[in-house]
N, C-alpha and C positions, 0 to 999 in steps of 0.2 A: 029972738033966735032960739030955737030950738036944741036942746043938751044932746049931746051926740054919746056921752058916755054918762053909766047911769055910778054915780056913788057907792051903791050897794054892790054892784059888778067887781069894782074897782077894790071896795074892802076885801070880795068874798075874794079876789087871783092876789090880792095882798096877805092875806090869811094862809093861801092854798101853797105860797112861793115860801111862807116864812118857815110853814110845816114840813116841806120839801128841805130846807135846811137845817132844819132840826133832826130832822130823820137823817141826814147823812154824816151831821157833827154823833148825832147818837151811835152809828156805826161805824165813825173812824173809831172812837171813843171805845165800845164792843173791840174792835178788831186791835187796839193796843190792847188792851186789856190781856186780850186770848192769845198774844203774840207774848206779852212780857209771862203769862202763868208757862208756856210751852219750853219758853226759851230756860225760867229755872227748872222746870220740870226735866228738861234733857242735861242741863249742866249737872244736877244731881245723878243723872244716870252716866254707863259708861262707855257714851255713841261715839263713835266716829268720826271726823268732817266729809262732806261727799271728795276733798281734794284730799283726804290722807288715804278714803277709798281708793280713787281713781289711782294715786301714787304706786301704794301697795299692788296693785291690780298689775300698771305695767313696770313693776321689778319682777314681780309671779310669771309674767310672760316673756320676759327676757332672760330667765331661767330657766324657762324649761325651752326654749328654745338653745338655749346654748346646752341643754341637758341631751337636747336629741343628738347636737350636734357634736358633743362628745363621744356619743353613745355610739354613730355612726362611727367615727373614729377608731372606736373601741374594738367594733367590732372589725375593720379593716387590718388594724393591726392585729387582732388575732388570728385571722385568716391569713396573714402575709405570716406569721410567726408559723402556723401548722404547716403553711404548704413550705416553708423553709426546714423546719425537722423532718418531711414526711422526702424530702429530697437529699437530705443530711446522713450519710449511712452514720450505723450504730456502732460503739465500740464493738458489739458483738460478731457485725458483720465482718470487719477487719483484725479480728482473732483466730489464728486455725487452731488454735489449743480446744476451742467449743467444738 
């Protein structure tokens, strides 16, 4: 009976699968590495979290939204205040001594 798979085949996809996983233990390996250098690298600096980001972002935005809407305010009562003096006679006006 005639050998259907050759020896040498069988070494050479045995050799080629073992190398295939060394290369990928070799770059989880790389990628903790450059993970743990990164992670002290930014602890010694004085970054941020992307969620203290995000946080600070919408209090900044809920400020100045209540800032407009102050402001609108503001400015209503000063128009209600001018057109109430501008309608208000002056003591000057109810003096006949002037």
């Amino acid at each position: 009976m005639p050998q259907t798979r050759s020896p040498l085949l069988d070494d050479v996809a045995r050799l080629v699968t073992d190398a295939a996983g060394l290369a990928q233990g070799v770059r989880r390996e790389a990628e903790t590495i450059a993970r743990t250098q990164l992670d002290r690298l930014l602890s010694t600096m004085d970054v941020v979290s992307r969620e203290e980001f995000e946080a600070v972002r919408e209090m900044a935005l809920l400020a100045r939204e209540e800032n407009d809407r102050l402001e609108a305010r503001i400015a209503a009562l000063e128009a209600a205040a001018s057109s109430t003096t501008a309608a208000t006679p002056t003591a000057s006006d109810n003096d006949p001594s002037i």
